[in-house]
C-alpha positions in Angstrom: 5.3 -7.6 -6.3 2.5 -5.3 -6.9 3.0 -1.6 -8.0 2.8 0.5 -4.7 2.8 4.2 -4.8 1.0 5.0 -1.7 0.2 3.1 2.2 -3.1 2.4 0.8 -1.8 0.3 -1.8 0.5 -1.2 0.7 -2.3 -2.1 3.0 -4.0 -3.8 0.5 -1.0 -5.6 -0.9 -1.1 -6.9 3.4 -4.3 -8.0 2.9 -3.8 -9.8 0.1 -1.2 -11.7 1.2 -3.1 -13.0 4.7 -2.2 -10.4 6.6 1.5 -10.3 6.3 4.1 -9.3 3.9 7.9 -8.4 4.8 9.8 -5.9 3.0 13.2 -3.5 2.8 13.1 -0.7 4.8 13.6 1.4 1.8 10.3 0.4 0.2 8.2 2.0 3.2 10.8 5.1 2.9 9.9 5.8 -0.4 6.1 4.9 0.0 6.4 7.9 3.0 8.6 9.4 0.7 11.8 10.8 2.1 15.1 10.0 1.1 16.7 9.0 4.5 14.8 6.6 7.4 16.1 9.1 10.4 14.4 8.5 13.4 11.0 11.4 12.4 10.6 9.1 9.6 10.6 6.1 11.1 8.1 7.2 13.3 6.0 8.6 11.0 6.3 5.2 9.0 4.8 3.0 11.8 2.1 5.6 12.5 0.8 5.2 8.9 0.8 1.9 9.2 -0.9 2.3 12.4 -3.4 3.9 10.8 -4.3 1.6 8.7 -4.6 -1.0 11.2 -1.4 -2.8 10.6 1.2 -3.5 12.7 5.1 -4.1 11.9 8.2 -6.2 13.5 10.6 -5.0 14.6 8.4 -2.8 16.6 11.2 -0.4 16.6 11.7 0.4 12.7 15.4 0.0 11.3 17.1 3.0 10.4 19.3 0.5 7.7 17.5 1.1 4.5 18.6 -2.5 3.5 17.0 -4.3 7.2 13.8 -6.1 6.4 10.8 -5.4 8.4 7.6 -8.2 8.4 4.7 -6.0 8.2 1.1 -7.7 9.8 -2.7 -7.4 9.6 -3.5 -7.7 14.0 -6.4 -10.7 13.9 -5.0 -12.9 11.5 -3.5 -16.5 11.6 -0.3 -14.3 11.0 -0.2 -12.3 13.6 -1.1 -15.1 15.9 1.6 -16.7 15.2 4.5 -13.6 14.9 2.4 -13.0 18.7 3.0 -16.7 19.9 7.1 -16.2 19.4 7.5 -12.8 20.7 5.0 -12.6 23.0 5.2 -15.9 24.5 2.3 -17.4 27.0 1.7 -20.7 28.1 -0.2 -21.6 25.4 2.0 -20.2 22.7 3.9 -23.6 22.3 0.5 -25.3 21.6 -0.5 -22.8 19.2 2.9 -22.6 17.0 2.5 -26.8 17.5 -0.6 -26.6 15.5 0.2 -24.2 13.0 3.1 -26.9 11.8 0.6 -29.9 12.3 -1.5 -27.8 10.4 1.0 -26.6 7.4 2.6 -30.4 7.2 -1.2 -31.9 6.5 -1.6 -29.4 4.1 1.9 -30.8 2.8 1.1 -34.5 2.9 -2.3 -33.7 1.8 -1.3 -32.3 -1.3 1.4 -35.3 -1.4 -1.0 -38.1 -1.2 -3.4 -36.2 -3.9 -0.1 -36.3 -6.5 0.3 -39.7 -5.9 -3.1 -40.5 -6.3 -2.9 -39.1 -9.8 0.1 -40.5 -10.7 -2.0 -43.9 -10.0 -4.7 -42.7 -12.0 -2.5 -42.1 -14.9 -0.6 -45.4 -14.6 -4.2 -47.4 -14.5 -5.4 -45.9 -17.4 -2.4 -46.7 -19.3 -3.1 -50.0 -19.1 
């Protein structure tokens, strides 16, 4: 993981990482820097990341330094998603649906590319 000393750098570690990263409660204490998460802190916590447009589950930040809390960019495939499960419509089933069709093409995609070179390989052998 990235060096993070400050939100900012936290933000941009988010970004990085399309739009969602989760992480111990006690790395967003020390980013605030306190040495407990009471409830002022907590609060304070979700308004900086608030601030910098990001949004965190569960909405409700643990007070258990240990708990880990998935931290999201709003607008992104990500958040999409962590929307479609908590915040379920009647189109959230199709959209979680292709989200998996999408990952498992990626999957065989990849799959069919090895094998493909392995045949490649074994040809030129000959």
């Amino acid at each position: 993981m990235a060096t993070l000393r400050t939100f900012d750098d936290f933000n941009s570690l988010v970004q990085q990482c399309q739009g969602i990263v989760t992480i111990q409660m006690w790395v967003l204490r020390d980013l605030h820097g306190a040495g407990r998460t009471g409830q002022i802190v907590r609060e304070k916590i979700s308004k900086k990341l608030k601030d910098r447009g990001l949004r965190h589950y569960p909405e409700d930040l643990p007070n258990d330094q240990n708990a880990y809390v998935t931290v999201y960019a709003p607008g992104t495939s990500a958040a999409e998603l962590i929307h479609a499960v908590l915040e379920p419509t009647l189109g959230s089933d199709d959209l979680v649906r292709r989200a998996i069709a999408n990952a498992n093409e990626g999957t065989e995609a990849r799959e069919a590319q090895e094998t493909l070179q392995m045949i490649k390989e074994l040809v030129c052998e000959i």
